[in-house]
C-alpha positions as CSV (number, residue, x, y, z in Angstrom):
1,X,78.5,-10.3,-11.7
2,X,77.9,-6.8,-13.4
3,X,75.8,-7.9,-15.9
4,X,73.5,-10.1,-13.9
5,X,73.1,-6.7,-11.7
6,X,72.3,-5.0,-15.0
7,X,70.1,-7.2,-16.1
8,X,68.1,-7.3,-12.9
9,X,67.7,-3.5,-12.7
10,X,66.8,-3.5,-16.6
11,X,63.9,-5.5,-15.3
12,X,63.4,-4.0,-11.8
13,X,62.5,-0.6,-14.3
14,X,60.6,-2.6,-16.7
15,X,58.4,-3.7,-14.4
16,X,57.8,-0.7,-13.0
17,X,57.0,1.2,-16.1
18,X,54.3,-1.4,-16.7
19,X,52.4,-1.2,-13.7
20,X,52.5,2.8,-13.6
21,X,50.7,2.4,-17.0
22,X,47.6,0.9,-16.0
23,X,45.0,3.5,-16.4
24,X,42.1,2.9,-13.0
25,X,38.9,3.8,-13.6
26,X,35.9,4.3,-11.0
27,X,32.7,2.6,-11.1
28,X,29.5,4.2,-10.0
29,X,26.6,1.7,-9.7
30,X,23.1,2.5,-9.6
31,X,22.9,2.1,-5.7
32,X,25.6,4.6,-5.0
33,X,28.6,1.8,-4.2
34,X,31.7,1.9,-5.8
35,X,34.7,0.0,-7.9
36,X,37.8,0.7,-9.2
37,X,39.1,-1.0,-12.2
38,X,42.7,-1.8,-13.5
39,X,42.6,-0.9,-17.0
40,X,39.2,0.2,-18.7
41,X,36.3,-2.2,-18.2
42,X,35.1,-3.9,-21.4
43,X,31.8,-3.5,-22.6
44,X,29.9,-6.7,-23.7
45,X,26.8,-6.0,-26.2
46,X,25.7,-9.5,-26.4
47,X,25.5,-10.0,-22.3
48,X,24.3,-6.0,-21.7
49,X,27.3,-5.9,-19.2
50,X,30.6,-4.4,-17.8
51,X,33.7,-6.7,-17.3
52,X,37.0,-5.9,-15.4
53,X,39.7,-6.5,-12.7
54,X,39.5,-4.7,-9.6
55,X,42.3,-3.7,-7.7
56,X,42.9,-7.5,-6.0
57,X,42.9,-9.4,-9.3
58,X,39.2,-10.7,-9.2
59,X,37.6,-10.4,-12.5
60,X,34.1,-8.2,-11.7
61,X,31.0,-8.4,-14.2
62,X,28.3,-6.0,-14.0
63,X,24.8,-5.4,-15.9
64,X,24.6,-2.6,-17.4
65,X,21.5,-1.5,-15.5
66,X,23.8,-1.6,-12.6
67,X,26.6,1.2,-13.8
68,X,25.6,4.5,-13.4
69,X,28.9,5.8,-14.3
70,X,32.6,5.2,-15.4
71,X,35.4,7.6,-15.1
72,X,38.8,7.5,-15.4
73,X,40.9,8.2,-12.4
74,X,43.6,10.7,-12.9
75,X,46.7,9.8,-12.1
């Protein structure tokens, strides 16, 4: 019984660790709106545009036209 305790806390903290270490990062677009990202958005050079996940999972592409700016979020 101790070591399934154990071993569930071990991963309780594991997972923990691992989603404080997700850097977020805002999004300015051109028209003044904003996202936030989970992780850094990749930059594409063959499609001109941003890639990421926002903060509810959905995978969010953006021209390049559209981004005014990207900063990270501190934490």
């Amino acid at each position: 019984m101790k070591r399934i305790v154990a071993v569930f806390v071990l991963c309780a903290a594991m997972f923990a660790f691992i989603g404080c270490g997700a850097s977020h990062y805002t999004i300015t677009k051109a028209d003044g709106s904003t996202a936030t990202s989970v992780g850094e958005p990749d930059y594409s050079k063959s499609k001109e545009s941003y890639s990421f996940k926002d903060l509810d999972g959905q995978e969010i592409i953006l021209p390049r036209e559209h981004v005014k700016e990207i900063k990270e979020n501190s934490n």
